[in-house]
Every structure is written in C-alpha cells, then in structure tokens.
N, C-alpha and C positions, 0 to 999 in steps of 0.2 A: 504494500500500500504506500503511493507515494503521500508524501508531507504536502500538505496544500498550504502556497505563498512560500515557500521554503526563503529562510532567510530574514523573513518580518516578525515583527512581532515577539520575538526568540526567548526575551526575558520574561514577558509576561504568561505566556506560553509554558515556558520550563515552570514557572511557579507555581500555575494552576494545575501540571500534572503532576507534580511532586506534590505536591497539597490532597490532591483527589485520590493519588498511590497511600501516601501516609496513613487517610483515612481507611482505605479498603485495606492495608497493611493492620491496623489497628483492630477492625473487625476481623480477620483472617485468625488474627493471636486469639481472639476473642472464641473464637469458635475452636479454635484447637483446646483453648485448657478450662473448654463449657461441659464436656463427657467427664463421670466420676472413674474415678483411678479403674471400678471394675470393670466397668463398661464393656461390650467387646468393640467398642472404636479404639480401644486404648492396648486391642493386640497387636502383635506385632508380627511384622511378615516379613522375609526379603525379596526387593525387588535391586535386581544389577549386581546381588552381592552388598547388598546396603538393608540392615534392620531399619526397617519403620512403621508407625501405627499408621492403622486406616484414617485416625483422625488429621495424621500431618497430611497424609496423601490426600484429603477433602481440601481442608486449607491449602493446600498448596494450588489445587486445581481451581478452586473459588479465587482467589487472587491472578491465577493468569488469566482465567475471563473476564474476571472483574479488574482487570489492569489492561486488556482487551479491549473491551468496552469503555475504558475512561480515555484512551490512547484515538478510539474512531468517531468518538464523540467531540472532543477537542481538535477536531482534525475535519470536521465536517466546515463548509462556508459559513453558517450560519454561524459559528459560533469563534471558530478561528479570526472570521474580521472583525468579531466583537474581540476578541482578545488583541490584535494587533490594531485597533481603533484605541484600546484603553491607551495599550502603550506609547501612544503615541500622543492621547492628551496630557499623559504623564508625563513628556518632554517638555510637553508646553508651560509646565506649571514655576509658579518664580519661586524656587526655594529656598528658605533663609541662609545667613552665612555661617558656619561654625559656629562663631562666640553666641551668636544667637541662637541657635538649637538648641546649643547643652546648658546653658544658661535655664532656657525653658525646659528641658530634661531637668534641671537639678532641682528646680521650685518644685515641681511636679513627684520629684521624688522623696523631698522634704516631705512634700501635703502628706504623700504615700504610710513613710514612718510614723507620723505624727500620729496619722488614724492610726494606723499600727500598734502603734503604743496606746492611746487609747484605746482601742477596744481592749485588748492584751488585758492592761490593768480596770476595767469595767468589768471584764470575765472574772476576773481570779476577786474583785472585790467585793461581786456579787456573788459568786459561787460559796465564799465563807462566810459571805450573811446566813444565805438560806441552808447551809447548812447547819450551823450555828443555832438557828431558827427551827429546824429541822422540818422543813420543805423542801421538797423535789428527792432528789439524790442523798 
C-alpha cells in the first residue's frame, strides 16, 4: 500500500500513528494479562521452536490488525489532508520566544505544587480529624 502525499504532513502524521499504536498497544497488554493464571489461554504451546500462550498469540494478532487498521485509516484522503492541513496551520502559528515559555512553564508549575501541597496537607489534616472523631475509616 503506497503512502498517500508521501513527504507532507510527516510530523503530524508520525504523531497520530504512534498515539493511535500506543493506545491499541495498551489495550493488547490489556487483554493478554485479562485470563486468570488457570485459564486454558494461559497454556502454552510451541510454535517455531518458541513456548507461548494462546493469550500472547490473540494479543499479538489483535495489534497487527488493529495496527493495520490504524496505518489504512490515516492513510486514507480524507483524513491524511486533514493531518497534513493541521500541520501546516501549525507552521503558521507565532510562537513565543524561550525566556517566555518557560517563564510561563515555571508560574504554571508553581500554581501546580502549591495545589499540591494543598491538597496533600487538606488530606492528611482531614483524615486525622475524622479519624480522631471516628468517622469514615
């Protein structure tokens, strides 16, 4: 199957199939360790000279289709010139210079701690009340 537009779009493209892999990667894992230890998905068998359970061999087979289908999907017109459309107003856009970014990074990650801390000591000062009290826990 060729690449449609080959050469445009590259960045935003590469990010939405590593994003859409990741997730069907995550549901794959997800299915492999769903069967209890007794299970008979969790026998095992050789295939090549190689032990493995029925369940990796589902997983593995659900991720190349479902890695299949996320690869002819982003590769279709309809959706590839919406992806190399994005990246391309992403060029357009005026973005700040260093000192300003992390400047606005670092306020932002003040706010971040502060709540942080806050809640932290809200939890641990309300949890010795009502225990104290003997409510809840």
């Amino acid at each position: 199957m060729a690449i449609y537009k080959t050469g445009q779009g590259k960045v935003v493209r590469l990010c939405a199939f590593v994003g859409l892999i990741l997730i069907v990667l995550l549901g794959c894992m997800t299915i492999w360790d769903w069967p209890e230890e007794k299970s008979w998905w969790r026998e095992s068998f050789e295939l090549a000279g190689i032990s493995m359970e029925w369940i990796a061999l589902l997983a593995a087979g659900i991720f190349l289709l479902a890695g299949s289908i996320v690869f002819w999907v982003l590769n279709r017109p309809k959706y590839a010139d919406f992806l190399i459309e994005t990246e391309g107003e992403v060029k357009k856009v005026s973005w700040p210079q260093r000192k300003e970014y992390l400047s606005a990074s670092m306020a932002v990650f003040a706010v971040l701690l502060f709540i942080l801390c806050f809640l932290w000591f809200s939890d641990r000062v309300l949890s010795d009340l009502f225990r104290n009290i003997g409510v809840g826990f």
